[in-house]
N, C-alpha and C positions, 0 to 999 in steps of 0.2 A: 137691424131692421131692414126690409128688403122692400124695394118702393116700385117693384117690378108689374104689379095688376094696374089699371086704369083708376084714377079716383084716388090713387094712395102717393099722389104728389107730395114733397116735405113740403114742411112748413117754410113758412119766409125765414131768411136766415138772420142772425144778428150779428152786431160787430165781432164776438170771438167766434162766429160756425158761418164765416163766408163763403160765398159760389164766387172764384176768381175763373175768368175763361183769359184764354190765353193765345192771339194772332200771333205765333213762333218765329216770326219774318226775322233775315238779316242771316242764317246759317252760308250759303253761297258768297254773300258778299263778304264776309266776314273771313272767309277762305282765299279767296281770291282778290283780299287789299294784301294779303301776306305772300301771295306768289303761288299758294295750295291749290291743288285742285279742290271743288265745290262740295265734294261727300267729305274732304277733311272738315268742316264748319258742320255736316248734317250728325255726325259723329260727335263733334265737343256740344252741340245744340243736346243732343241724347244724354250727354252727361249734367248737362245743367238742369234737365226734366228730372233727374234721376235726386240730383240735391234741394229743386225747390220740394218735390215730394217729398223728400225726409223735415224738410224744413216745416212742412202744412203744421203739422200740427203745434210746435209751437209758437207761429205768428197766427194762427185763430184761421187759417183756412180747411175748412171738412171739404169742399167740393171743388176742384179743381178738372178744370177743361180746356184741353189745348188743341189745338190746330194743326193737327200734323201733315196732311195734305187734301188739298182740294179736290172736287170735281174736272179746276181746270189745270190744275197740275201736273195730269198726261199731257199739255202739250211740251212740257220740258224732254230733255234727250234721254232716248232707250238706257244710256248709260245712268242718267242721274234717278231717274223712275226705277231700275232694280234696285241702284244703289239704297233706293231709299226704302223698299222694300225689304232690303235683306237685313238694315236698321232697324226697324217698327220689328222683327222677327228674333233677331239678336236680342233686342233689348227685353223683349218679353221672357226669353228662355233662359234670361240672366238675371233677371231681377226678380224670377216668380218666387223665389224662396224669402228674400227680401220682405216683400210684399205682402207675402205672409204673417212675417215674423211681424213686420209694425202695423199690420193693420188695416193694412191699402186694400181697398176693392177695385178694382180694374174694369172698365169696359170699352167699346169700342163703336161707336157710331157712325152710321155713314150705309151706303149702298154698296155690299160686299158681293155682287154679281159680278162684276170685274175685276176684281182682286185673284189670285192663284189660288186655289182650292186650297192649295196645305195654307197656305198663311191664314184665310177664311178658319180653316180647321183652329189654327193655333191660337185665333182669338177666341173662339165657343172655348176654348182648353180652358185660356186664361180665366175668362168670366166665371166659368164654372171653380175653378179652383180658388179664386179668392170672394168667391160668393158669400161667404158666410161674415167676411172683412167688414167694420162699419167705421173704424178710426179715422180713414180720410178716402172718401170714393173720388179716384181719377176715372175721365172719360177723355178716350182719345178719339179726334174727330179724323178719320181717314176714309178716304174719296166721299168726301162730305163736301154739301155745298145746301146752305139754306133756301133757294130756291128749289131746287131738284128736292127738299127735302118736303119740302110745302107739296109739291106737284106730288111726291106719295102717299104723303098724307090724304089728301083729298084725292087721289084716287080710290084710299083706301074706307075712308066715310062714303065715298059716293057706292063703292060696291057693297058696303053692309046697312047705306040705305032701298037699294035695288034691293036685297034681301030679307028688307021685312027688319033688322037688326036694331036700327037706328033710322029717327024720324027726324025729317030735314028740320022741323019748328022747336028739337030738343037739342038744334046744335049751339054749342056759345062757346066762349074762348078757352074757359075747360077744356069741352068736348077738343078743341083741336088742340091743345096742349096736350092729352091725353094720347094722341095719334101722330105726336111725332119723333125722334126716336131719342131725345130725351125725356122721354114722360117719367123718368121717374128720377127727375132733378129739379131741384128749385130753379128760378129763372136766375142768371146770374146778378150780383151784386158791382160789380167792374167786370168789364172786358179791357184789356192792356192789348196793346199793339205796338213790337219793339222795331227800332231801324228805323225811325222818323218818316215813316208812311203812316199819310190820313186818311188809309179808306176801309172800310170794315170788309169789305172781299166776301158777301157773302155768305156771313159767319153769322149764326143763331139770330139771324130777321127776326122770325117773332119773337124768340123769347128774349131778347137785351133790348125791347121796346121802351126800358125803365132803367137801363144798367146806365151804371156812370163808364164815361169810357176816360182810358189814359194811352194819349200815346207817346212814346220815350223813344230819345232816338239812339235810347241804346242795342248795338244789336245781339240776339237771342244768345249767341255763346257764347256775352258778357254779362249776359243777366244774372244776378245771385240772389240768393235769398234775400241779401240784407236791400236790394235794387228794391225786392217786392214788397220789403219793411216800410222804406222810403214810401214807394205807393200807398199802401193800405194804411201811412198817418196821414197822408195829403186827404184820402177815400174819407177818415174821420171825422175831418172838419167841414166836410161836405154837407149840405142839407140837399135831403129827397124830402122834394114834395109829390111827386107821383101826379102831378097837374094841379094839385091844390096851392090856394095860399097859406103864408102863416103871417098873423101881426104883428 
């Protein structure tokens, strides 16, 4: 099923069809406690996305979204910025048959105006290619930043209400779930943030309003599946009240 039109949000998820999103942090550091340069850790980080994806489906994750570089992650060096560009590009061109074969549908969020046309080109490839996929949808968050994401958003209500399109007294939290460039994802269930940082950076504002968050300080290119196990029985015993009580 394809949740790509406006209005065709999934449903909330349950404990075996969760939304995990995913702040990737610790790849650099993790290189350079060992003596490596910083793209040696953005490299094993690529291969630990690659096993928790095989993993989703039998620990009950369907939607999986990771962080893979910020808005403000140009200010890091020309070296580590291609470095990590020619990563996000490798990995897609490696893993699309993959992908395929179990199920994964692929996409890619974020504001692709400053990215290289061909790698722009190569994610339209991917999307397209595993479109039809419903087993476990990854979305990966590149030159994404939840504010800058909000700001297009409501640029883009404000120009289809100038239009005649959209009437400002039929906007509500839909409407702007609807217009931002996960609309066609549930809101996550946990956001995890690895490397013992406590700050969300940015990352899905509106929609993790309600998400539980974990953060571990383990970092990203020691994270395993069986790490994300550990999470998601701690996630269990959790009670969501969504603002409400219970007696």
């Amino acid at each position: 099923m394809s949740f790509d039109q406006p209005g065709e949000k999934p449903e909330a998820t349950t404990p075996d069809n969760l939304h995990v999103a995913v702040i990737m942090d610790g790849n650099g550091r993790w290189a350079v406690n060992r003596g490596w340069p910083r793209l040696v850790g953005h490299r094993k980080g690529a291969e630990r996305v690659r096993q928790l994806v095989d993993a989703c489906p039998d620990i009950g994750i369907r939607y999986l979204t990771l962080y893979a570089f910020s808005t403000e992650n140009w200010k890091r060096s020309t070296e580590e910025v291609m470095g990590l560009m020619s990563i996000f590009a490798r990995y897609i061109k490696r893993e699309a048959r993959r992908m395929n074969r179990e199920g994964v549908r692929m996409r890619v969020i974020g504001d692709r105006s400053r990215l290289d046309p061909k790698l722009s080109n190569l994610f339209d490839w991917i999307e397209a290619e595993t479109a039809r996929n419903d087993r476990v949808h990854l979305t990966v968050a590149i030159n994404y930043g939840g504010r800058d994401e909000i700001r297009r958003a409501t640029q883009a209500m404000a120009r289809d209400v100038a239009a005649g399109v959209l009437a400002p007294e039929e906007i509500c939290d839909t409407t702007v779930s609807d217009y931002l460039d996960t609309s066609f994802l549930p809101d996550p269930d946990i956001v995890v943030r690895t490397s013992g940082e406590t700050r969300v950076s940015n990352f899905l504002l509106w929609q993790a309003a309600y998400a539980e968050y974990v953060f571990t300080p383990v970092l990203w290119p020691d994270f395993t599946p069986e790490t994300m196990v550990t999470i998601l029985n701690s996630y269990g015993a959790r009670e969501r009240r969504f603002g409400g009580v219970t007696v």
